[in-house]
C-alpha positions as CSV (number, residue, x, y, z in Angstrom):
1,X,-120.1,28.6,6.2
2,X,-116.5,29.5,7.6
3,X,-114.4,26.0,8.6
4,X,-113.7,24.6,5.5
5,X,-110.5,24.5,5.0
6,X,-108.0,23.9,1.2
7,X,-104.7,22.5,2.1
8,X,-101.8,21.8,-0.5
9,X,-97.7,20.9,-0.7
10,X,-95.7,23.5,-1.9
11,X,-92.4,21.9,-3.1
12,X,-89.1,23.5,-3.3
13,X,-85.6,22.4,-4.2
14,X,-83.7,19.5,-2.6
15,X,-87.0,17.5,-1.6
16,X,-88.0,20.9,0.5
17,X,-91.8,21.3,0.9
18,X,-94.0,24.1,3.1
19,X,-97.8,22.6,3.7
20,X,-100.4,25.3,3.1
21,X,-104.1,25.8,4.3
22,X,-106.4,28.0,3.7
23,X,-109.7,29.0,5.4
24,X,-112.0,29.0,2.1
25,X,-114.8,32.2,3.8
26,X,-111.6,34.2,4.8
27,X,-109.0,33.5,3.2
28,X,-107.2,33.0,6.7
29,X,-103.7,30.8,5.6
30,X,-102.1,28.9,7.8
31,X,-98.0,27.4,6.8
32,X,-97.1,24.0,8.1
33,X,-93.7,23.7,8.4
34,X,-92.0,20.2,7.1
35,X,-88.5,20.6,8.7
36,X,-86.1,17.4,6.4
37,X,-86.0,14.1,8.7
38,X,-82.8,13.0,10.6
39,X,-80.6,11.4,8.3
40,X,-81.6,14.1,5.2
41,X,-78.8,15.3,3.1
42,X,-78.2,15.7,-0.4
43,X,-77.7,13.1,-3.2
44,X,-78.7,10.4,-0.6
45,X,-81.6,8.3,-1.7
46,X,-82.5,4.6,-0.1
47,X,-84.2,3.0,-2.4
48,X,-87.4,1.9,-1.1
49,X,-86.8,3.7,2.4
50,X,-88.7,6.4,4.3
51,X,-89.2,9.7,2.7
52,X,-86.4,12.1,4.6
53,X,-87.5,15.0,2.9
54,X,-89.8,15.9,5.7
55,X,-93.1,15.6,3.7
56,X,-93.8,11.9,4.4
57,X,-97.2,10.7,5.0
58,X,-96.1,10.6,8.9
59,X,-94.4,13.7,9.3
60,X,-97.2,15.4,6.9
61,X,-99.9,13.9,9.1
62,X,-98.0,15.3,12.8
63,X,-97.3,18.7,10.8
64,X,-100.6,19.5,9.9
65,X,-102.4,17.9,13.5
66,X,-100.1,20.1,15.4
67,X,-101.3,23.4,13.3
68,X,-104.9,22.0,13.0
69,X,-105.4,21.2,16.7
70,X,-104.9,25.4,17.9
71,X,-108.6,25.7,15.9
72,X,-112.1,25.9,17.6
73,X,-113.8,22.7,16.4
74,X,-116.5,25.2,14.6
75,X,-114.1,26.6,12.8
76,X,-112.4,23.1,11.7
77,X,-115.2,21.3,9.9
78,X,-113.5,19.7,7.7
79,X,-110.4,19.8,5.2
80,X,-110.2,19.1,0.8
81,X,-106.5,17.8,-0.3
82,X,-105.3,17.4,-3.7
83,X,-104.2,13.6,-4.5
84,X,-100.8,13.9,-3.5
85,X,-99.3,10.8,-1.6
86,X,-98.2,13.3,1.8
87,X,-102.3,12.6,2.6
88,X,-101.7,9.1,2.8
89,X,-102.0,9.0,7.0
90,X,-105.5,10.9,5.9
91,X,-107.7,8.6,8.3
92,X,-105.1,8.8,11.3
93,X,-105.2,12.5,10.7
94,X,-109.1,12.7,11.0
95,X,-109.0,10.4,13.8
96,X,-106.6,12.7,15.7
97,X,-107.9,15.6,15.4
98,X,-112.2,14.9,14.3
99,X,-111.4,17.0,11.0
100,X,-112.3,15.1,7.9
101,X,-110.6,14.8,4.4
102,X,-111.6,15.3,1.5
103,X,-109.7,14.6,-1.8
104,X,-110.1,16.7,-5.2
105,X,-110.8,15.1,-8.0
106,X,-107.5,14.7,-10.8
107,X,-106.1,17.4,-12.4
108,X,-109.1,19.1,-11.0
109,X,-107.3,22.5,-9.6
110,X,-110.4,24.9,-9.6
111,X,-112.0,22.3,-6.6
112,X,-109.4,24.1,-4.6
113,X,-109.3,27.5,-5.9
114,X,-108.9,29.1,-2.9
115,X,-105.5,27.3,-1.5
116,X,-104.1,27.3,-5.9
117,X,-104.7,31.4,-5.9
118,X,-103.1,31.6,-2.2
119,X,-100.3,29.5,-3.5
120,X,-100.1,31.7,-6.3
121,X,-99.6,34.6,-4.0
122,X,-97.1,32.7,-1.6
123,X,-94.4,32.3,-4.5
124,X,-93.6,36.1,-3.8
125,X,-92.4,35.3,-1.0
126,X,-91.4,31.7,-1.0
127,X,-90.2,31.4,-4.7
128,X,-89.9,28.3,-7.3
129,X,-86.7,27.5,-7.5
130,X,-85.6,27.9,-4.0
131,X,-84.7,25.3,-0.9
132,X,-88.0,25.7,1.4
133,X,-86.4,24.4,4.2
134,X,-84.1,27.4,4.6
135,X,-87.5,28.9,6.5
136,X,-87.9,28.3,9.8
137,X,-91.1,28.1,11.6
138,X,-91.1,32.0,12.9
139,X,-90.7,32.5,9.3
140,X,-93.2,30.7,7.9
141,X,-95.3,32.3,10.6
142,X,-94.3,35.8,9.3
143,X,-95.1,35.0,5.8
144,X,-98.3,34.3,6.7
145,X,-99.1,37.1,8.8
146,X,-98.5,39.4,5.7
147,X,-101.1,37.3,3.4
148,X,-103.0,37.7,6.7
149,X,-103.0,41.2,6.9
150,X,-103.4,42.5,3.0
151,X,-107.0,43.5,2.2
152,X,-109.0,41.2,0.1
153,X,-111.7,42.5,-2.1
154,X,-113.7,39.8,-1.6
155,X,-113.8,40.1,2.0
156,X,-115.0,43.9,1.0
157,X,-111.5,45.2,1.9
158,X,-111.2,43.3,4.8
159,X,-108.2,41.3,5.7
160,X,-108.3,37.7,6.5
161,X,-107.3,38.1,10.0
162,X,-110.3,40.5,10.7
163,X,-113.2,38.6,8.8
164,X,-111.3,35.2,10.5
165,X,-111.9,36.8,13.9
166,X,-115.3,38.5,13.4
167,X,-115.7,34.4,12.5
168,X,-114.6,33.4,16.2
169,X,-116.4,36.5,18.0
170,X,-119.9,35.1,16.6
171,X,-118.6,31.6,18.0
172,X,-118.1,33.0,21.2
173,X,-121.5,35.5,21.3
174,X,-123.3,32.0,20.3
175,X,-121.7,30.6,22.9
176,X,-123.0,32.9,25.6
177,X,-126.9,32.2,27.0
178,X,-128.8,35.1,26.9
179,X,-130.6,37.0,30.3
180,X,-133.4,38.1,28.6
C-alpha cells in the first residue's frame, strides 16, 4: 500500500546534514534541506545550547512538515525514523501535519531498507566526507529528480516518478463518482 514513507539524516562535514524520505512502494525520494542556524560557524560550540547545525529537533521537525505537507493525505499515511535525537519534536510533527511516526528498532537497519539502500545511492552524489550544506535547496531538488527518474527493477523498469504518479492518478480516478 503506497504512503508509507522511510526517512533518515544524512550527516556530512562541519555538523552538515540533508534529511531523506523515501516512498517505500515507489521508491519516490524526497531531500529535506537543513540549511545551519543563525549564529553557525565553525569551531563554535555552546555547551549546553541549541543545536546550530541546522538538524535540531525544531528545525528537523519545520524541514520535514514543510516537504511533508505538498502530499495528498493518501499518499502520507504515515512515516518510520531511525532513533536519532533530530525526531525528538516527533509528536508536534504528527500533530502538524496527521502523519504518524514510527521509530525502528536499534541497530535495526533492514526495518528501513528502503531509505538505507536510497542513501546508499545518494552518496554518489552527495559524498561522505563533504560539507552538506554547500547544496542549496534547487540542488537538493535536482539530486532527487535523477534518483527519481532512473529505472528501478523492482518497479519493472519503471522509474519512481512514473509508478509515484500512476499512485496519484488512481487517487484521483477513486476520487471521481461514477455515471453509470
Amino acid at each position: 500500500m503506497p504512503g508509507h514513507w522511510e526517512g533518515d539524516l544524512m550527516i556530512g562535514l562541519e555538523r552538515s546534514a540533508v534529511g531523506t524520505v523515501v516512498e517505500r512502494v515507489t521508491k519516490f525520494t524526497l531531500l529535506v534541506h537543513l540549511p545551519r542556524e543563525d549564529g553557525w560557524f565553525p569551531g563554535h560550540r555552546t555547551r549546553n545550547g541549541p543545536p546550530l547545525g541546522g538538524y535540531g529537533a525544531a528545525a528537523m521537525k519545520t524541514a520535514l512538515t514543510n516537504t511533508m505537507s505538498t502530499l495528498p493525505t493518501q499518499l502520507a499515511r504515515s512515516l518510520t525514523w531511525d532513533r536519532g535525537k533530530e525526531m525528538a519534536a516527533h509528536a508536534a510533527f504528527t500533530v502538524e501535519t496527521g502523519i504518524p511516526v514510527f521509530f525502528a528498532d536499534p541497530h535495526s537497519p533492514w526495518q528501513r531498507g528502503t531509505n538505507e539502500n536510497t542513501n546508499g545511492l545518494l552518496r554518489q552524489y552527495l559524498p561522505k566526507g563533504t560539507d552538506l550544506s554547500r547544496w542549496n535547496p534547487s540542488e537538493l531538488e535536482a539530486v532527487a529528480h535523477a534518483l527519481n527518474t532512473r529505472p528501478h527493477k523492482t518497479l519493472g523498469w519503471k522509474t519512481p516518478t512514473e509508478a509515484f504518479h500512476e499512485h496519484l492518478l488512481l487517487l484521483q480516478q477513486a476520487g471521481v463518482a461514477s455515471t453509470s
